[in-house]
C-alpha positions in Angstrom: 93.8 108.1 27.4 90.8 109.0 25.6 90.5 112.5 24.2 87.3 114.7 23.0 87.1 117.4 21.1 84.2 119.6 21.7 83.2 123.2 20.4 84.3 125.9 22.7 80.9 127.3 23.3 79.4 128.0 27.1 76.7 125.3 25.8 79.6 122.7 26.2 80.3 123.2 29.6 77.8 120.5 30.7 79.2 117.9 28.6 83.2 118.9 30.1 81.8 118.7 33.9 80.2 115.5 33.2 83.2 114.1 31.6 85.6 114.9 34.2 82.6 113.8 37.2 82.8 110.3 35.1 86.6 109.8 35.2 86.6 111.3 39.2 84.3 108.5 40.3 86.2 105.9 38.2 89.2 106.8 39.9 87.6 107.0 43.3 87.9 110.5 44.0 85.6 111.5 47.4 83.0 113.6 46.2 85.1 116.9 47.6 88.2 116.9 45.6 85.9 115.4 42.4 84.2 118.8 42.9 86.8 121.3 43.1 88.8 119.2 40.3 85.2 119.9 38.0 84.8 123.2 39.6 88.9 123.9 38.5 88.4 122.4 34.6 85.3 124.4 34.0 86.3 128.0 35.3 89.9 127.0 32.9 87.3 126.1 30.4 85.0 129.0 30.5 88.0 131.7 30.6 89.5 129.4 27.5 86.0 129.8 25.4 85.2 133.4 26.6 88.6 134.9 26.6 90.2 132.8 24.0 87.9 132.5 20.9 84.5 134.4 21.5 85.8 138.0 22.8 88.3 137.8 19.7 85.4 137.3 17.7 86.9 133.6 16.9 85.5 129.9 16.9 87.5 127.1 17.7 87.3 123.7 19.6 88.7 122.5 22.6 90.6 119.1 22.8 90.1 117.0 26.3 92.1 114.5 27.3 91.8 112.6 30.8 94.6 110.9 31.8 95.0 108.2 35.3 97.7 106.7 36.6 97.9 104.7 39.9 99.1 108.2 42.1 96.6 110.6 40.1 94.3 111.8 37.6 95.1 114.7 35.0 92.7 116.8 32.9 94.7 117.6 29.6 92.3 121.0 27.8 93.9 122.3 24.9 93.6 125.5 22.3 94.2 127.3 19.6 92.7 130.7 21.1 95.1 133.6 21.9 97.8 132.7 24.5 96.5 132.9 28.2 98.5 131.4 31.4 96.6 131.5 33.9 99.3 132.0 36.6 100.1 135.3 35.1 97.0 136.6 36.5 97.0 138.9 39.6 96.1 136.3 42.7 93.8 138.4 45.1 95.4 139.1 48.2 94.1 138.4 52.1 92.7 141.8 52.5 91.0 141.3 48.9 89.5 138.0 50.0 88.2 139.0 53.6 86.3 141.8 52.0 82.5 141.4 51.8 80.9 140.4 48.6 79.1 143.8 48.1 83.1 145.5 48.6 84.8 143.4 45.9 84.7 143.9 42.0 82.8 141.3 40.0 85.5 138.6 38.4 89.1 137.5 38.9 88.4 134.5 41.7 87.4 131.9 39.3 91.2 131.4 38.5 92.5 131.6 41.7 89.5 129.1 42.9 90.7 126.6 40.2 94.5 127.0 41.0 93.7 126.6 44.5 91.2 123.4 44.0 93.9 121.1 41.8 97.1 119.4 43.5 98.9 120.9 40.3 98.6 123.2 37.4 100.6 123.4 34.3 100.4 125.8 31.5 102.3 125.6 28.0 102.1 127.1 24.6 103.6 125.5 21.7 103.1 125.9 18.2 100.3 127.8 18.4 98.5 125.7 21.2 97.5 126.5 24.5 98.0 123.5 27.0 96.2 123.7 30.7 97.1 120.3 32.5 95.1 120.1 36.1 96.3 117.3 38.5 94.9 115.9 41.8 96.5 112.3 43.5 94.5 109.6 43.9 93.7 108.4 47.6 
C-alpha cells in the first residue's frame, strides 16, 4: 500500500489526480471508470481542503493511501479537518437534476457526482480523523 501525505491546499490537486490516474492504469481500469474514480477523489478532496482546513481558517495535510487487490482498487484520504460525511449531504432530486443549468444554484453536485462515480463509499471518524474510502472493482 503506499501512502502520501500531501498539504491540503487546491495547489495539490494535480499531484492527487495523477496519483490515483497512475494506480487506475496499473490496475487496468478502462479509461471511463479511471475518470470518474479521479473525478470522485478530487471533488472528496477539494470539499476536504476547502471545507475542512481553509474555511476554518486551518492548515493541515491529507494522508493518501491506494490500496489493490485482485476484485478492486480503493483510494484511502484521510483528515484531521472538522468532521464531514459526505452522505449526510442533501442528494439533489430528479426534478433538481432535469433543471437547466441557468435554473439551478451553483454547488452541491460535486458530491453527489463522486458518490455516484465509485462502486462504494465509506466514511468514518475516529479519534479525531476523518476517513473517505472510494472503491471501484477491477474488470
Amino acid at each position: 500500500m503506499a501512502r502520501h501525505s500531501i498539504p491540503a491546499n487546491l495547489a495539490a490537486l494535480s499531484a492527487i489526480r495523477q496519483m490515483v490516474n497512475e494506480a487506475c492504469q496499473e490496475a487496468g481500469l478502462d479509461e471511463a471508470a479511471g475518470y470518474r474514480l479521479t473525478l470522485a477523489v478530487d471533488e472528496i478532496a477539494t470539499n476536504i481542503i476547502t471545507h475542512g482546513y481553509q474555511e476554518q481558517g486551518a492548515t493541515g495535510d491529507i494522508a493518501i493511501a491506494i490500496e489493490r487487490t485482485d476484485h478492486q482498487l480503493a483510494v484511502i484520504l484521510e483528515d484531521t479537518g472538522v468532521a464531514y460525511d459526505p452522505r449526510e449531504q442533501g442528494m439533489p432530486t430528479a426534478d433538481e437534476l432535469e433543471k437547466p443549468l441557468s435554473d439551478r444554484e451553483i454547488g452541491g453536485l460535486g458530491v453527489f457526482l463522486a458518490l455516484q462515480g465509485v462502486d462504494r463509499f465509506d466514511y468514518q471518524r475516529d479519534n479525531g480523523v476523518n476517513r473517505n474510502t472510494l472503491e471501484v472493482d477491477l474488470p
